[in-house]
C-alpha positions in Angstrom: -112.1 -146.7 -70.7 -111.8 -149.5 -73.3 -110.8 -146.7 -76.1 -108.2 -145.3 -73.9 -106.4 -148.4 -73.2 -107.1 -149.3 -77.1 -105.2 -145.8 -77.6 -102.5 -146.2 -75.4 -101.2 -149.7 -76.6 -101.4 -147.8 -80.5 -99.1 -144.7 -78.7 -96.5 -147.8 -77.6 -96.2 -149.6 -81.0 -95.7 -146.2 -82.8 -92.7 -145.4 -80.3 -91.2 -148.9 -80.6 -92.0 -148.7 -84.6 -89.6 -145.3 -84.6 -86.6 -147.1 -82.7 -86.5 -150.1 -85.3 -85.8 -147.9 -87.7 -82.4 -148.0 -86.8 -82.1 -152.0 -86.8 -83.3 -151.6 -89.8 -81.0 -148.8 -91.2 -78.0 -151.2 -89.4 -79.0 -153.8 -91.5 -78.8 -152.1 -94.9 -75.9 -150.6 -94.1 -74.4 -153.6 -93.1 -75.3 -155.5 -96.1 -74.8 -152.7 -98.5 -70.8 -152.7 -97.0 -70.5 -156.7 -97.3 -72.4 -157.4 -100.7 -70.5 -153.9 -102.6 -67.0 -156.5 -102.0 -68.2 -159.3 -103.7 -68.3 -158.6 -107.0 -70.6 -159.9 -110.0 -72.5 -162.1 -108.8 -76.0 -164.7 -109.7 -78.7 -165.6 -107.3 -80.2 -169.0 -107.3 -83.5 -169.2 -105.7 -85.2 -172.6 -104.8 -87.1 -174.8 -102.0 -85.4 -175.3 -98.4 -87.3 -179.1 -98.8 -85.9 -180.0 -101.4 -83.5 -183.5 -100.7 -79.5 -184.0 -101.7 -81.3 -186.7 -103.9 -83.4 -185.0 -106.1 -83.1 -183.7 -109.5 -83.5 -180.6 -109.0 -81.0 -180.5 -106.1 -78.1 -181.6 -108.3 -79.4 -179.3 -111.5 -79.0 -176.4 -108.9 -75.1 -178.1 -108.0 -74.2 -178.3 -111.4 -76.0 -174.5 -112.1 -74.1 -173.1 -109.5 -70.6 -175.1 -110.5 -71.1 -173.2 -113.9 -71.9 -169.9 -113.0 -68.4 -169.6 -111.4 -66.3 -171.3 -113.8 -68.1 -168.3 -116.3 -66.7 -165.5 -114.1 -69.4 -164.7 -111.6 -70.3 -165.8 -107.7 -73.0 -167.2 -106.4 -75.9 -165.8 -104.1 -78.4 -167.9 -102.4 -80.5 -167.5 -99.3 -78.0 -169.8 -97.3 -80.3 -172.1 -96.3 -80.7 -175.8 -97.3 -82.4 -177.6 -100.2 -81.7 -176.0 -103.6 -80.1 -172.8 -101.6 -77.5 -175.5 -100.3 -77.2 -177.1 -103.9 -76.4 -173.7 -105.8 -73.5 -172.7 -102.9 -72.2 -176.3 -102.7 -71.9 -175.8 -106.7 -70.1 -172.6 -105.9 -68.0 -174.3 -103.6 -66.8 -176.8 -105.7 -65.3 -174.5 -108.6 -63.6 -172.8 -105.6 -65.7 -169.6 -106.6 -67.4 -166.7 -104.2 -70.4 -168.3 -102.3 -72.6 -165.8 -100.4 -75.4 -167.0 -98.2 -78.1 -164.5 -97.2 -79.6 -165.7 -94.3 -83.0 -165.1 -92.4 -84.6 -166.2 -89.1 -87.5 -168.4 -89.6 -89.2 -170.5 -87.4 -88.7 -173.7 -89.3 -86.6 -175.1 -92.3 -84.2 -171.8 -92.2 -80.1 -173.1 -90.8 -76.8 -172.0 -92.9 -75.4 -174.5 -95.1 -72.0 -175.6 -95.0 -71.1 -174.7 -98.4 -71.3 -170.6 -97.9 -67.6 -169.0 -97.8 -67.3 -168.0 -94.1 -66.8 -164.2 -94.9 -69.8 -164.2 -97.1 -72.2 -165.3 -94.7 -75.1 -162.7 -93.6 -78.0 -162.9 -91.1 -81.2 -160.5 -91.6 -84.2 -160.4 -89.4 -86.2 -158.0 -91.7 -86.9 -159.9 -95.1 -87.5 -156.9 -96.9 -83.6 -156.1 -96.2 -82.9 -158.9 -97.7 -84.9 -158.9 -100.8 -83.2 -155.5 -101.6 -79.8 -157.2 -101.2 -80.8 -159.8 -103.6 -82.0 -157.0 -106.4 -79.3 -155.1 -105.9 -76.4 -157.1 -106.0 -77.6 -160.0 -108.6 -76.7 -160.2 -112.4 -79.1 -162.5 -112.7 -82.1 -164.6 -111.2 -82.1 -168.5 -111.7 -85.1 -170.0 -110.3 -85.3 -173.9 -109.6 -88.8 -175.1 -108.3 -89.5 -173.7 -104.7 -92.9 -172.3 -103.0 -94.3 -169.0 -101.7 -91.0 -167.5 -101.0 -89.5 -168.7 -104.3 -92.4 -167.2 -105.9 -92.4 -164.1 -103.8 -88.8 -163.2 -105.2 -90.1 -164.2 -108.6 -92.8 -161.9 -108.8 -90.8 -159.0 -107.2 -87.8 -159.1 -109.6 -90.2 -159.4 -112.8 -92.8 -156.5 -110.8 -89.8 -154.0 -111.0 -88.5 -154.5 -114.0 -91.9 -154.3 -116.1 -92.1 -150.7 -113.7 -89.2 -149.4 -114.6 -88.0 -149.1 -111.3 -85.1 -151.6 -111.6 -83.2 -152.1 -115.5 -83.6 -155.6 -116.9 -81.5 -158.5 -116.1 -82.2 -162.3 -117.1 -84.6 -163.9 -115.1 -84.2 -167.4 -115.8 -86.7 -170.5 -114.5 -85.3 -173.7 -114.6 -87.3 -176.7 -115.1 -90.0 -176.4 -118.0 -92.2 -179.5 -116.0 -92.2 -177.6 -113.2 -92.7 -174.2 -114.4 -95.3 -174.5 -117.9 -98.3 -175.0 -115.6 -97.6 -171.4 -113.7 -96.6 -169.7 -118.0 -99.2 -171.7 -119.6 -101.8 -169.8 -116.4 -100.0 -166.5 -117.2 -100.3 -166.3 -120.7 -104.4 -167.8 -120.8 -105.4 -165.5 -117.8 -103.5 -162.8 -117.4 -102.4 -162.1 -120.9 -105.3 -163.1 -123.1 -108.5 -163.1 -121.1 -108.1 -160.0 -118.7 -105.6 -158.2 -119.9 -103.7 -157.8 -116.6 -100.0 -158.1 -118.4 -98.4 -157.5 -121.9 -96.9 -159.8 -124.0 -93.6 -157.9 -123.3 -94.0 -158.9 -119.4 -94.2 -162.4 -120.2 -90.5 -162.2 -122.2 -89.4 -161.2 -119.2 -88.9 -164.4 -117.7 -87.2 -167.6 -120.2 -87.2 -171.3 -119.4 -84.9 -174.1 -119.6 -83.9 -177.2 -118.6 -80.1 -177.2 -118.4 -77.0 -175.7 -117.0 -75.2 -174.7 -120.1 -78.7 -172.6 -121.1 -78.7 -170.6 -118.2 -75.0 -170.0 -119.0 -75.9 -168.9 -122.5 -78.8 -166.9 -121.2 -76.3 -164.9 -119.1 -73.4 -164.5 -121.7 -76.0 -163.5 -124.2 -77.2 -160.6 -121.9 -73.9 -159.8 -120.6 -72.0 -159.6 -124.3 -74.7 -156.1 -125.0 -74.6 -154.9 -121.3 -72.5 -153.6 -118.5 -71.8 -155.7 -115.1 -73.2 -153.2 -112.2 -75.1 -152.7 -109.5 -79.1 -153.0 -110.5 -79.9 -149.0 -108.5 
């Protein structure tokens, strides 16, 4: 009978669901041992497409460069583009570079600029994200796409819910991100009502390196280096 097959193939992907628990549980554990060593550190979040010759790619260098020589590492999602730029930055003020890799079917590869200890593979992206949450002081966000945006939202989502404490979230590139604050502000703010005014602090802009330096001593001079839960 069709429903008993249909039933039958549910059965089988609730008993493989139960085993992938435990890949899943190895992979927090795993990450939670690696990423508790490294110390205070700043994700920098940004396009895979972006080229070695763009802008943008050596803001994200020079970003990255700076956030070491001010005391913390660097955490990017190990792949290439601006990911690359903020570890090669890393690499060149001979700070900690962590790369948080995932398996994706295109554009995803480690970059060469990731400290060979400090290099991580996840298959569950939702493993990762916590990683990235957990273990960053800070979110700097140079111009990306949906996965950019998707770790954009989430940070700002938890904070405004209480379920994470703040920390700066910091876009860089004011001609890439006013369309997206100027939409925020018009739509969600001011004609439905959807966010507060304090939500939309949550996030600054700038242009530069040293600002996002100044954004993080700023924050860091009132409160604690820890842990975000």
């Amino acid at each position: 009978m069709p429903g008993e097959q249909r039933n039958k193939g549910w059965n089988e992907i609730k008993t493989n669901d139960s085993w992938a628990l435990f890949k899943i549980m190895s992979e927090f554990v795993h990450g939670y041992e690696r990423m508790s060593q490294i110390g205070p550190s700043v994700s920098i979040f940004g396009s895979a497409r972006l080229k070695p010759d763009s802008k943008y790619y050596k803001l994200a260098t020079e970003v990255g460069q700076k956030i070491v020589e001010n005391g913390y590492g660097v955490i990017t999602g190990g792949g290439p583009g601006i990911m690359e730029a903020g570890n090669k930055g890393a690499h060149l003020a001979e700070g900690v570079s962590v790369g948080l890799n995932i398996d994706l079917p295109f554009e995803q590869h480690d970059n060469p600029y990731i400290d060979q200890d400090k290099s991580m593979d996840f298959d569950y992206f939702f493993v990762r994200k916590v990683m990235f949450v957990k273990y960053s002081q800070g979110f700097v966000v140079l111009p990306g796409g949906f996965g950019t945006l998707d770790e954009l939202f989430e940070a700002i989502t938890l904070i405004q819910t209480n379920k994470i404490d703040k920390f700066p979230i910091i876009l860089v590139g004011s001609d890439f991100w006013c369309g997206l604050l100027d939409w925020i502000k018009t739509q969600l703010l001011d004609s439905f009502e959807t966010v507060s005014a304090v939500d939309v602090d949550l996030v600054e802009v700038v242009d530069s390196a040293d600002e996002v330096i100044e954004i993080l001593d700023k924050f860091y001079n009132k409160y604690n280096l820890s842990p975000n839960f």
